[in-house]
C-alpha positions in Angstrom: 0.0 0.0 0.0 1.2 3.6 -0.8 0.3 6.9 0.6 0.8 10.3 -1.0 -0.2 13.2 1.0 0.0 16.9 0.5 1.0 19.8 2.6 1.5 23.5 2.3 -1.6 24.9 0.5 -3.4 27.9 2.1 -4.7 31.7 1.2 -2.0 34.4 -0.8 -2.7 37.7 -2.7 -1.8 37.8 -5.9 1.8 38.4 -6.4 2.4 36.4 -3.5 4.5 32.0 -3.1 3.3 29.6 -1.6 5.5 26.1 -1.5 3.7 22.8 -2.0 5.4 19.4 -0.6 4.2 15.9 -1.4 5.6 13.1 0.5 5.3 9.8 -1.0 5.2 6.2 1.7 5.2 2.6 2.1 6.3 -0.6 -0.2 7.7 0.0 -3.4 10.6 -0.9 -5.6 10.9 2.8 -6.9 9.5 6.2 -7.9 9.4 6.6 -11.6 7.9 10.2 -11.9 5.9 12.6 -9.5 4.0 15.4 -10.3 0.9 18.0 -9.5 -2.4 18.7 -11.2 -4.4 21.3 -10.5 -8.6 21.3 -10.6 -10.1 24.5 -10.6 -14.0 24.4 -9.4 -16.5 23.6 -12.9 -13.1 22.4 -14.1 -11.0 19.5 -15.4 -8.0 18.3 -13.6 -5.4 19.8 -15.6 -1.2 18.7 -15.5 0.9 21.7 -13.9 4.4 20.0 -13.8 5.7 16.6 -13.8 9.7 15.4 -13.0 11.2 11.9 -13.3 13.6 10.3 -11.2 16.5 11.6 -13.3 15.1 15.2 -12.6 13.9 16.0 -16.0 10.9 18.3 -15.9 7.8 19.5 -18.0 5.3 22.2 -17.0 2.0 23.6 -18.2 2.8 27.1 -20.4 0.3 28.9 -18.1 3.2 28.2 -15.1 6.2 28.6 -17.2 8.7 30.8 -15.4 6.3 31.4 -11.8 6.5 27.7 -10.6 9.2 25.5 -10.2 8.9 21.5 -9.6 12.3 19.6 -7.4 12.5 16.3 -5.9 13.7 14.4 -2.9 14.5 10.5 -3.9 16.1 9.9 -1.3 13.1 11.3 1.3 10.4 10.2 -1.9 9.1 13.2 -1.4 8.1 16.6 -4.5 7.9 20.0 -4.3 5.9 22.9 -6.1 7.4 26.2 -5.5 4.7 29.1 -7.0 5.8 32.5 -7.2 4.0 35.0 -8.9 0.6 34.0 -8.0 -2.3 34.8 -10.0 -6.3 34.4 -9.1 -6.4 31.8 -11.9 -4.0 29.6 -10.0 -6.7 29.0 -7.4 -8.0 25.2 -7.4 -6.9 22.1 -5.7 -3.6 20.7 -6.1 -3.0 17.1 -6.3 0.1 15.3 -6.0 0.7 12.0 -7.8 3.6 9.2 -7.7 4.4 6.4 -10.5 5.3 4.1 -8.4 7.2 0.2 -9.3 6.2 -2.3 -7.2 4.8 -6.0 -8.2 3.2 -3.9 -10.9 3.3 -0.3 -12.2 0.8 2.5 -10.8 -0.3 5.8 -10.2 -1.4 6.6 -6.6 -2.8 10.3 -5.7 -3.4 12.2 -2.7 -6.2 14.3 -1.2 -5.6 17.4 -2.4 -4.6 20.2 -0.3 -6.7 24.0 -1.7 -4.8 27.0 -3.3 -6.2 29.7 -3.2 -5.2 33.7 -4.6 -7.1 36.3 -3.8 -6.7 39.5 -6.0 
């Protein structure tokens, strides 16, 4: 069984960071890629970055240059650093782990709420 859980979500004004961390626990071979999507309210659940084991990373163009995407391996654990915060960055953030074990899987957290206030 693996758990994924969120931290560091919470109320900024626009203009304004806020750092996301998503720590990743229990039996598996390895951590292939972690990432975040976002779901705004009326809205899909749309990719905001993603970053493999190696440290290679993609984002969505709307976060380009604002939010940055690391990675602990050793701790199993993602961050999202947002600066530049803008009212359209307000949703729910979800973290997700592709995880190897016996088989290959995605497992997601709760969600932890952003929310920007102009």
């Amino acid at each position: 069984q693996v758990q994924v859980v969120e931290s560091g979500g919470g109320l900024v004004q626009a203009g304004g960071s806020l750092r996301l961390s998503c720590a990743a626990s229990g039996t598996f071979f390895s951590i292939n890629v972690m990432g975040w999507y976002r779901q705004a309210p009326g809205k899909q659940r749309d990719v905001v970055a993603h970053i493999t084991s190696g440290g290679t990373t993609i984002y969505a163009d709307s976060v380009k240059g604002r939010f940055t995407i690391s990675r602990d391996n050793a701790k199993n654990m993602v961050y999202l650093q947002m600066n530049s915060l803008k009212p359209e960055d307000t949703a729910v953030y979800y973290c997700y782990a592709d995880v190897q074990y016996v088989t290959r899987r995605d497992y997601w957290g709760q969600g932890t709420q952003v929310t920007v206030s102009s």
